[in-house]
LOLO-70536 format. One record per residue: residue in three letters; x, y, z of N, C-alpha, C in turn. Coordinates in steps of 0.05 Angstrom, whole numbers, plus 5000, padded with zeros to 4 digits. Layout:
# residues N
ALAXYZXYZXYZ;...
//
This chain:
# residues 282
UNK862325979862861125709857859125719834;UNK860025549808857625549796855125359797;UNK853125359792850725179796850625049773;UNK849124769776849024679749846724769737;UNK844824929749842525099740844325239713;UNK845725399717847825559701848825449677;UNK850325149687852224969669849124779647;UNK847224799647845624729635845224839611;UNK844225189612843725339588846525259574;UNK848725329587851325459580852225159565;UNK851724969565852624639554851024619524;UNK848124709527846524659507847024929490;UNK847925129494848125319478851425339463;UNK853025079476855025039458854324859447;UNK853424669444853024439435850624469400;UNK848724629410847624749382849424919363;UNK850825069379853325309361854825219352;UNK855724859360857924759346857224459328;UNK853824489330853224269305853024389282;UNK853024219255853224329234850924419225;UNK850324539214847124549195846624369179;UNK844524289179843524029160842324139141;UNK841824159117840324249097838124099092;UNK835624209082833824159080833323849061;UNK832423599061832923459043831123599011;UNK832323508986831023538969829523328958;UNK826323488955824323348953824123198922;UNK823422948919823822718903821222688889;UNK821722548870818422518846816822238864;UNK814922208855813622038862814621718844;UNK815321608869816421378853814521308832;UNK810921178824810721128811810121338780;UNK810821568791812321668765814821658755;UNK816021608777819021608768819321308750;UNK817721098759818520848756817220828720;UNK814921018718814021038690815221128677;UNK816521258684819421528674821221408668;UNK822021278682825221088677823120878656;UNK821620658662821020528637820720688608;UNK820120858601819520908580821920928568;UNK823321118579826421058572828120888569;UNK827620668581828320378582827720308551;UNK824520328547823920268520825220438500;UNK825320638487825320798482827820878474;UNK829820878488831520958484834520688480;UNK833720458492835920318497833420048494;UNK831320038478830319748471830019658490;UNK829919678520829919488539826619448555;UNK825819228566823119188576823819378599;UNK821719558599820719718621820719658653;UNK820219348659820519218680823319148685;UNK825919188667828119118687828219348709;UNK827319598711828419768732824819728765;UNK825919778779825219828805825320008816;UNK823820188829824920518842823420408873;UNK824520578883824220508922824920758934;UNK823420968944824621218953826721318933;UNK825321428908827921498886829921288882;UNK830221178889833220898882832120738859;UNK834120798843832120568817835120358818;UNK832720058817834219788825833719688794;UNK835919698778836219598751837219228752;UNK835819068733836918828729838518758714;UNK841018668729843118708712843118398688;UNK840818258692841517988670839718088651;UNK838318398650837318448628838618668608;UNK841018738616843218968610844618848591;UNK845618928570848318928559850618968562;UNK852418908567855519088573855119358561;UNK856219298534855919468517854319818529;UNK851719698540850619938543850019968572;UNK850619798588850619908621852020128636;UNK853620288620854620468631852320728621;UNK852420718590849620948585846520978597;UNK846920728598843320698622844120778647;UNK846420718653846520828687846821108686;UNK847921208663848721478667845621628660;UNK844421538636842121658631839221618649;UNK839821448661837421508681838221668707;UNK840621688716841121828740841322068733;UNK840122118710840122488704837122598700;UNK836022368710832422398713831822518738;UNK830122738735829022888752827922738782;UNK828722738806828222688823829722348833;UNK831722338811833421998821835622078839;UNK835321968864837321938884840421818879;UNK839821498865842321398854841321208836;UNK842020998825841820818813843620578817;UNK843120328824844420158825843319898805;UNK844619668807845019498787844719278809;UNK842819148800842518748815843218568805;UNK845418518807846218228790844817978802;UNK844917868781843417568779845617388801;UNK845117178812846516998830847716778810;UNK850416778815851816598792850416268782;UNK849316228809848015968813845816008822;UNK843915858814841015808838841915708865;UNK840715778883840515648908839315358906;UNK841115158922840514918928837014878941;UNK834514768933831814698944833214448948;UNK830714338975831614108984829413958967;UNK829813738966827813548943825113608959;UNK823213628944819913738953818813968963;UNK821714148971820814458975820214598950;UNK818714798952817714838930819315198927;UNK820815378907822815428902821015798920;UNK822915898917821716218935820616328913;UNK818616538916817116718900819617018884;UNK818916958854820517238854819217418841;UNK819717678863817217808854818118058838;UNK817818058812818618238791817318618796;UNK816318608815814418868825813518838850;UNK813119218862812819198888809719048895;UNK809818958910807118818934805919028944;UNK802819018957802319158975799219288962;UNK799719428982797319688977798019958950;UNK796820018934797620178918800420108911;UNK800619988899803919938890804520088866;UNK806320128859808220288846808219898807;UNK808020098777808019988759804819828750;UNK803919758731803119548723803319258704;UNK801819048723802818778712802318738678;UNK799418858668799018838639799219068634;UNK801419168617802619378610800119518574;UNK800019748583797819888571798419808532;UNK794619868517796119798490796020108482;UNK798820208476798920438472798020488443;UNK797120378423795420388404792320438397;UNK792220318429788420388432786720728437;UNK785620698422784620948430782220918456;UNK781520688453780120758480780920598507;UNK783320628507785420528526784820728551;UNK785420778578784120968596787821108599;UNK787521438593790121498585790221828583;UNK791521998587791322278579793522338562;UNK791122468528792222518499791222788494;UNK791322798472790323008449791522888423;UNK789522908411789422888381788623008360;UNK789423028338787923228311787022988297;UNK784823018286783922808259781822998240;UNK782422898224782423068190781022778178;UNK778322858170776022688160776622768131;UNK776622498113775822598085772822448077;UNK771722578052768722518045766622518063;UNK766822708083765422738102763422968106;UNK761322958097759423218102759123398133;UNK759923218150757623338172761923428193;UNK763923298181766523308191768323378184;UNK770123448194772823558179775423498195;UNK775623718203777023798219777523778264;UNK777123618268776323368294778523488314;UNK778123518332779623528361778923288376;UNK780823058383780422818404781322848433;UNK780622848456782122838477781222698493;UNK782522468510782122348535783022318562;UNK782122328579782422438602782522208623;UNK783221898631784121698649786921648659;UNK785921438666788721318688787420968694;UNK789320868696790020598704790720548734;UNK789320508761790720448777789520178794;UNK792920108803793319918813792819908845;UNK790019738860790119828887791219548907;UNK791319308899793619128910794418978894;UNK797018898891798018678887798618498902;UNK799518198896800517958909802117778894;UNK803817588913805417448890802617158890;UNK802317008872801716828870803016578864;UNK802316348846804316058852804716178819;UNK807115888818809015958803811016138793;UNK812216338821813216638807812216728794;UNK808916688789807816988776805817198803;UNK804917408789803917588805801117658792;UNK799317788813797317828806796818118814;UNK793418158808794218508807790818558812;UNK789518788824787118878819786719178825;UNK785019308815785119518821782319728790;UNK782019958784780720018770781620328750;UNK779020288733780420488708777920638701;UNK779020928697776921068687778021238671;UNK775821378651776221538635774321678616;UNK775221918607773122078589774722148559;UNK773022068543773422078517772422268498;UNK772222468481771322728474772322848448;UNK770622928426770222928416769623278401;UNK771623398394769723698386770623798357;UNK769023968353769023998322770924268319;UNK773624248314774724498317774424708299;UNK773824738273772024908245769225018260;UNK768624968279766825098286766925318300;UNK765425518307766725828324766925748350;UNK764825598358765525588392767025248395;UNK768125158376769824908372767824718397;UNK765124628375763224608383763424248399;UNK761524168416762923868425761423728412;UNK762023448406760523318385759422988403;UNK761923008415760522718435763022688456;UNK761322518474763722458503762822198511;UNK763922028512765121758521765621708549;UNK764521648568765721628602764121278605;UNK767421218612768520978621769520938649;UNK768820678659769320638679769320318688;UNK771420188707771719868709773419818726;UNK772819588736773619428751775019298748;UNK779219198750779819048733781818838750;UNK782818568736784218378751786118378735;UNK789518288733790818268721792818008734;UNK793417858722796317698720797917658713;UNK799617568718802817608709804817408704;UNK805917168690807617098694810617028670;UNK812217198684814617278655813117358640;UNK813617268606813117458588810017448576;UNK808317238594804917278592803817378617;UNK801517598602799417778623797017688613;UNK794717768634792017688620791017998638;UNK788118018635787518198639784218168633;UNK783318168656780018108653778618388669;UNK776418498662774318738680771918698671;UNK769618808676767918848681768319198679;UNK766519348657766419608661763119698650;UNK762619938657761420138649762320278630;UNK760620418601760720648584758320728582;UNK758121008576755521178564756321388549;UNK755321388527756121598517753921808507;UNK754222128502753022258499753622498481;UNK752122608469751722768442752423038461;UNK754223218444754123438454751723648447;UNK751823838468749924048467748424218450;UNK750924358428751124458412750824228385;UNK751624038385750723888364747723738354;UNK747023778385744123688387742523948382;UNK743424238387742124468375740924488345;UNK744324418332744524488307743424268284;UNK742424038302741923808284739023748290;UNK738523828311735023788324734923448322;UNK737623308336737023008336735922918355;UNK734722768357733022648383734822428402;UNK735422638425736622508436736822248458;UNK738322028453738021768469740221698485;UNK739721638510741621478528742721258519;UNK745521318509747121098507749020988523;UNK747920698540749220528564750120248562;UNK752020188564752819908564754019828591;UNK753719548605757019438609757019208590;UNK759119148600760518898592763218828605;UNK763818488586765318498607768218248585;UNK770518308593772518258570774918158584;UNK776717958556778917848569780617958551;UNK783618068560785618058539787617968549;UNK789817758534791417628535793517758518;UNK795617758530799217878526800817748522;UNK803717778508805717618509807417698497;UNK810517738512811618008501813917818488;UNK815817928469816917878442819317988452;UNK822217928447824218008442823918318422;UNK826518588427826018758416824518898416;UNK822718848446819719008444818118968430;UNK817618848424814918688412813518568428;UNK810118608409808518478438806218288420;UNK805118118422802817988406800718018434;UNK798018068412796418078449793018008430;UNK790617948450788017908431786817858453;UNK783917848449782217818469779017788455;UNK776917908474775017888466773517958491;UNK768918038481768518138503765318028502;UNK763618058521760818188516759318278526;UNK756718348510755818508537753818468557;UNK753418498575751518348599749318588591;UNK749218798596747018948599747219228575;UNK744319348569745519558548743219698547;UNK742719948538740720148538741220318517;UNK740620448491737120258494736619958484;UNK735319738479735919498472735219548437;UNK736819298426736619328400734019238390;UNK731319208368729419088368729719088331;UNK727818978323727218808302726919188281;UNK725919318291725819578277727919818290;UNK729619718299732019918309732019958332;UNK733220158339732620228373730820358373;UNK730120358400727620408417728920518442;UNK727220708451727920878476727020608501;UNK728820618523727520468551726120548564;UNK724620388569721620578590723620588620;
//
């Protein structure tokens, strides 16, 4: 007689011996790198705005009414060969709008994810600025310059987005903050001496709707003389502090093109300006 004490081990020890092995899943990029990843290439390589693609757990959701025939098969193929993409699919547009009943007011479409920390941003960076919050390196080569020459630039930020929401009219809104360090060193020198550093910091709002963004903050800067330059020059050194506070307005162009302008000022500053120059703050 057997027991089912017995028929217990003996059930579960076939039942593991004759499932398959599952392999480990492989681990995926962080969508909002991936989603920066696939835009640039978007730009870059195939002219297209950065915002037709969407990534969601590696899945990048392409818009297919911003595709070409012509080149929808090379975009699909060249982004699904990006490091950490699961698949790539294509959203076609709806042949028709959906019927609104007279006085409903039409659904929200929301061109980017919602939420907490979301993935992209609504005012897309000016990659021409140098004091844009961003990680570079640069060489610059001074001419007629006594005290310069030969310049090392590097900066050290990021842009992030900590919620979004849809707002009225199908556009979206955005907030979240930016920081960064800006730096300065003298590379002709033996200990490629530092000459000044820049640290930035703000608080920023953004909006969105189609092809206009705005973009308002409120930030902090101070900047400061390096160590060795203050050795070698015996300058008298001063706390340099500002905020202020600024709008810039976007509007993007067929072909990638963008026209954009703004303006700013400043609420507070150290040291204040006076009738005979600056003056230290008590």
């Amino acid at each position: 007689m057997i027991t089912t004490r017995r028929l217990l081990p003996l059930g579960l020890g076939m039942m593991l011996w004759g499932a398959p092995a599952v392999a480990p899943a492989a681990p995926q990029a962080e969508d909002p790198y991936l989603a920066g990843y696939a835009g640039a290439v978007l730009e870059r390589e195939f002219k297209l705005d950065r915002r037709a693609v969407t990534v969601q757990n590696g899945v990048l959701t392409l818009d297919g009414a911003q595709l070409k025939e012509a080149d929808r098969a090379a975009v699909v193929t060249t982004l699904s060969n990006l490091p950490g993409v699961v698949r790539v699919e294509v959203r076609e547009a709806a042949s028709r709008a959906p019927a609104v009943a007279p006085g409903a007011a039409p659904a929200a479409v929301s061109t980017l994810p919602t939420g907490l920390l979301p993935a992209g941003h609504l005012f897309q960076p000016f990659l021409a600025d140098p004091r844009w919050p961003h990680f570079s390196a640069a060489y610059r080569y001074y001419l007629d310059n006594r005290d310069l020459s030969h310049v090392g630039a590097v900066s050290f930020g990021e842009t992030i987005p900590l919620f979004r929401g849809n707002a009225f009219a199908d556009s979206q809104w955005e907030a979240g903050i930016q920081a960064g360090v800006f730096a300065l060193f003298q590379m002709d020198a033996p200990s490629k001496d530092l000459l000044n550093a820049d640290y930035f910091a703000s608080l920023f709002g953004t909006w969105r709707r189609g092809p206009f963004s705005a973009l308002g903050r409120i930030f902090h800067q101070s900047s400061h003389l390096g160590d060795e330059l203050l050795v070698r020059t015996r300058l008298e050194r001063i706390n340099l502090t500002y905020e202020s506070l600024d709008l810039k307005l976007s509007y993007d162009l067929p072909w990638g093109l963008r026209v954009y302008g703004g303006g700013g000022t400043c609420s507070t500053r150290s040291p204040r300006a006076s009738s005979r120059g600056l003056r230290r703050e008590a």
